[in-house]
C-alpha positions in Angstrom: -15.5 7.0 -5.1 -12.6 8.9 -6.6 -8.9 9.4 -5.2 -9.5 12.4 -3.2 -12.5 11.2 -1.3 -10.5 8.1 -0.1 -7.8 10.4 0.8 -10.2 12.1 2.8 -11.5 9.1 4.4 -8.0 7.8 5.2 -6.9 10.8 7.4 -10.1 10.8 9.0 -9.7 7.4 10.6 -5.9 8.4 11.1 -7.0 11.0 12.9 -9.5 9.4 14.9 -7.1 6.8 16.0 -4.7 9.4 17.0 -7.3 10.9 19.0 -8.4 8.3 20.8 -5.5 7.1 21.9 -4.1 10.5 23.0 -7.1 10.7 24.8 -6.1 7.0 26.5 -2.8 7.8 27.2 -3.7 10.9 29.0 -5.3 9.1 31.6 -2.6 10.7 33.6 -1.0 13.4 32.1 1.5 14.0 34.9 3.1 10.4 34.1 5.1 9.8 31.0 5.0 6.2 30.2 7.2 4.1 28.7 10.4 6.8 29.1 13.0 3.6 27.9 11.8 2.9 24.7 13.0 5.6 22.7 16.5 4.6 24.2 16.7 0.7 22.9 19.0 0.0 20.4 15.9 -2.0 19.0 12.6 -3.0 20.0 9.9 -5.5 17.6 6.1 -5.2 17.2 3.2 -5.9 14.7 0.6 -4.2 12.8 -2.5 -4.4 11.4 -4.6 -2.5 8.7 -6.0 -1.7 5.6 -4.9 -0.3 2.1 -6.9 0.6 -1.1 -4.7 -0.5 -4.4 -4.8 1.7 -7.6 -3.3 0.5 -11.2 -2.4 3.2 -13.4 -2.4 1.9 -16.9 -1.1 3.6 -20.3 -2.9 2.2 -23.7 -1.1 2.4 -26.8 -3.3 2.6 -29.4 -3.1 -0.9 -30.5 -5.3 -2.5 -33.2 -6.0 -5.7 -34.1 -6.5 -7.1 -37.6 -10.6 -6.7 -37.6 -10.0 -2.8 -36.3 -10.6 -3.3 -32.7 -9.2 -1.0 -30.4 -9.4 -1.5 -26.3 -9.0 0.5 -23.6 -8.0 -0.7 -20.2 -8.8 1.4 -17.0 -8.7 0.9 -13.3 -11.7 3.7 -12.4 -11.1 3.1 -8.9 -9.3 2.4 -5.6 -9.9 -0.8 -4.3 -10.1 -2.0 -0.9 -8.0 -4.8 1.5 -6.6 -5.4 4.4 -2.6 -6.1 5.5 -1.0 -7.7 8.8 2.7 -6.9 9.3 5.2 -8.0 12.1 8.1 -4.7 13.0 11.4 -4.2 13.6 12.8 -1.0 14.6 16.3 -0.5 14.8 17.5 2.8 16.5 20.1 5.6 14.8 20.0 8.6 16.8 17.5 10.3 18.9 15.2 11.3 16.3 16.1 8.7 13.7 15.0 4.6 12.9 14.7 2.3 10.6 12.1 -0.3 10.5 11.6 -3.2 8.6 8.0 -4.3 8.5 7.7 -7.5 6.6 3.8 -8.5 6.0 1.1 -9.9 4.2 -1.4 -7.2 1.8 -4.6 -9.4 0.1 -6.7 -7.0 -2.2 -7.8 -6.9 -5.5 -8.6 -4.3 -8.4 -11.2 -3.8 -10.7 -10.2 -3.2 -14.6 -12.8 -2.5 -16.8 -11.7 -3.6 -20.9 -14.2 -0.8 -23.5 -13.8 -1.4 -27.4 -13.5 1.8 -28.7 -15.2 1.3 -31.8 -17.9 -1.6 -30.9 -18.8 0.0 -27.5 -18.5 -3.9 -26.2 -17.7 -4.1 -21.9 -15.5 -6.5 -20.0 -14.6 -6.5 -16.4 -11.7 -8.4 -14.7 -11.2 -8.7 -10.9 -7.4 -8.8 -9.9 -6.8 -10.5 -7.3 -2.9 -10.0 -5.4 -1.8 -11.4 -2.5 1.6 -9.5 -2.0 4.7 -10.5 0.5 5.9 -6.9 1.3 9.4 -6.2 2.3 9.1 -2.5 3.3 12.5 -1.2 5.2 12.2 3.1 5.5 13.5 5.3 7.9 11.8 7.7 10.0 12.2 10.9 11.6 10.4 11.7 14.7 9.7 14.8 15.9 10.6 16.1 19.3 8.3 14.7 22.3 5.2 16.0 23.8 4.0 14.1 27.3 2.9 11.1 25.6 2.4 11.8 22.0 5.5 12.0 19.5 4.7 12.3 16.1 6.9 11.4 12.9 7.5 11.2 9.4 9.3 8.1 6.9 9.9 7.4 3.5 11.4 4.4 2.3 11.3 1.6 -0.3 9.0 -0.9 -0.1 9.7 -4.7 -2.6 6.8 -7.1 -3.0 6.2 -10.2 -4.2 2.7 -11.2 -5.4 2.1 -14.8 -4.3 -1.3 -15.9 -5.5 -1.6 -17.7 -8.7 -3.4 -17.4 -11.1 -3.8 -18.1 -14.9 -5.6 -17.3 -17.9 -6.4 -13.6 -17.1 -6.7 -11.1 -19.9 -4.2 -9.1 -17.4 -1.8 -10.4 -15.3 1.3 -8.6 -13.1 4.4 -9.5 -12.7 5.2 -11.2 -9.5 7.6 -8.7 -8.3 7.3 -5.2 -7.9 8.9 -1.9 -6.1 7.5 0.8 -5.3 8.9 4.4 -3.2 6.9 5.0 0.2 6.7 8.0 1.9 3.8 8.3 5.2 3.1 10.3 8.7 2.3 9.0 11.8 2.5 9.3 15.7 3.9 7.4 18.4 1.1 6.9 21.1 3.0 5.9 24.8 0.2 4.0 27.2 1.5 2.7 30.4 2.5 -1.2 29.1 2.7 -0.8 25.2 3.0 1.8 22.3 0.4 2.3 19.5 1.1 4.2 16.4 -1.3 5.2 13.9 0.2 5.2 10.8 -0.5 6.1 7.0 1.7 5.9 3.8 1.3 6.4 0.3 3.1 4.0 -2.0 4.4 4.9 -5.7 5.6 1.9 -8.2 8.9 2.4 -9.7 9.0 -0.4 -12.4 6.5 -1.6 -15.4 4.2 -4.2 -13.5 2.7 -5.5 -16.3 3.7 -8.9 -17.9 3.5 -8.6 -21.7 4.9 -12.3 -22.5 1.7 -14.2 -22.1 2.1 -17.9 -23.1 0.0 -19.2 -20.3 -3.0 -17.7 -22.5 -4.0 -20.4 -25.5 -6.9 -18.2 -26.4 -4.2 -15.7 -29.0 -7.8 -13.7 -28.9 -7.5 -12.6 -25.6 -3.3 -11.2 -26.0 -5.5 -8.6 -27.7 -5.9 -6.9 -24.6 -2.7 -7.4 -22.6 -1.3 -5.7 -26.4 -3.3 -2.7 -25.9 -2.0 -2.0 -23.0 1.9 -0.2 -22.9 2.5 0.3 -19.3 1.2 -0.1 -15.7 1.8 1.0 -12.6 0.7 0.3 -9.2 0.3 2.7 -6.5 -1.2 1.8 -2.6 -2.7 4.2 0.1 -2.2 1.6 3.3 -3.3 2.8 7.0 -1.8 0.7 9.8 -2.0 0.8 13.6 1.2 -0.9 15.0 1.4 -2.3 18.0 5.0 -1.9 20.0 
């Protein structure tokens, strides 16, 4: 499935999720709930998702001594799931920041070719990241019970699994530039926003000093490789 399919997929369930709960909180459309939250200096929440992880790599060209070249690609979006707690401190009337601290557990699938052999291998990449997202967002003016609203922000993560021995590995921190759309739901007790953001790297995550590998065969292919750069697409519904 390429890029623009997933796309496609994500704003479908965002919009479905908007949908059905403007449909819930329209139970009574005379009544607009929850009229004080917009006016605390700060309120706290949680959220809970998923995200599809993407590793853009650039090869250099690099050969070995016995003339191998390889070629490193991520063909595809992979999917996982996040949980998140919120905070969400209030500006102004139409602007917030929140910091979302959470948990993302994926993986992605790079797939090693020899350019001259033809020969195949595959590595799964696991990441388990501790994400530090703080952004600010600007919500739009209103309506009954529906208020929808932009943010862009920065979002640091740290990748705590270990492992060792893998042909590629990441570094363990990396920062990437969010920007997302979303809409603030108002039921009678609670808030629900659908949310969904498209995350950008902004630094080289690969690690190119490898002396956890013993095999010097298999620096071959972290060699090959000059750059890479994650990049997320993560759909949340937050709970506030």
């Amino acid at each position: 499935m390429n890029i623009g399919r997933y796309i496609k997929l994500c704003f479908v369930v965002l919009v479905c999720f908007t949908t059905f709960s403007v449909n819930a909180s329209r139970l009574n459309d005379n009544l607009m709930y929850r009229q004080e939250a917009d006016r605390r200096a700060w309120h706290l929440g949680f959220g809970v998702g998923m995200h599809l992880q993407d590793l853009m790599l650039k090869n250099n060209g690099f050969k070995t001594p016995g003339g191998e070249q390889w070629v490193v690609q991520d063909n595809a979006y992979s999917p996982g799931f996040n949980l998140c707690g919120l905070a969400d401190i209030r500006l102004s009337g139409s602007f917030n920041v929140r910091f979302a601290p959470g948990l993302m557990f994926g993986s992605r699938n790079l797939v090693m070719r020899e350019l001259n052999g033809g020969e195949t291998m595959t590595q799964n990449l696991k990441s388990v990241y501790l994400s530090l997202p703080v952004e600010l967002k600007y919500s739009a003016t209103r309506y009954r019970n529906v208020r929808p609203y932009l943010l862009t922000g920065v979002m640091p993560a740290l990748d705590v699994n270990r492992s060792r021995g893998e042909m590629i590995a990441l570094k363990k921190f990396d920062v990437m530039a969010s920007v997302g759309l979303g809409c603030d739901v108002y039921l009678p007790y609670f808030k629900i926003n659908p949310e969904l953001k498209f995350c950008f790297g902004l630094t080289d995550a690969l690690r190119h000093d490898r002396p956890d590998l013993g095999d010097d065969d298999l620096m071959k292919i972290t060699q090959s490789v000059r750059r890479a750069v994650t990049s997320m697409i993560v759909l949340t519904l937050y709970f506030e």
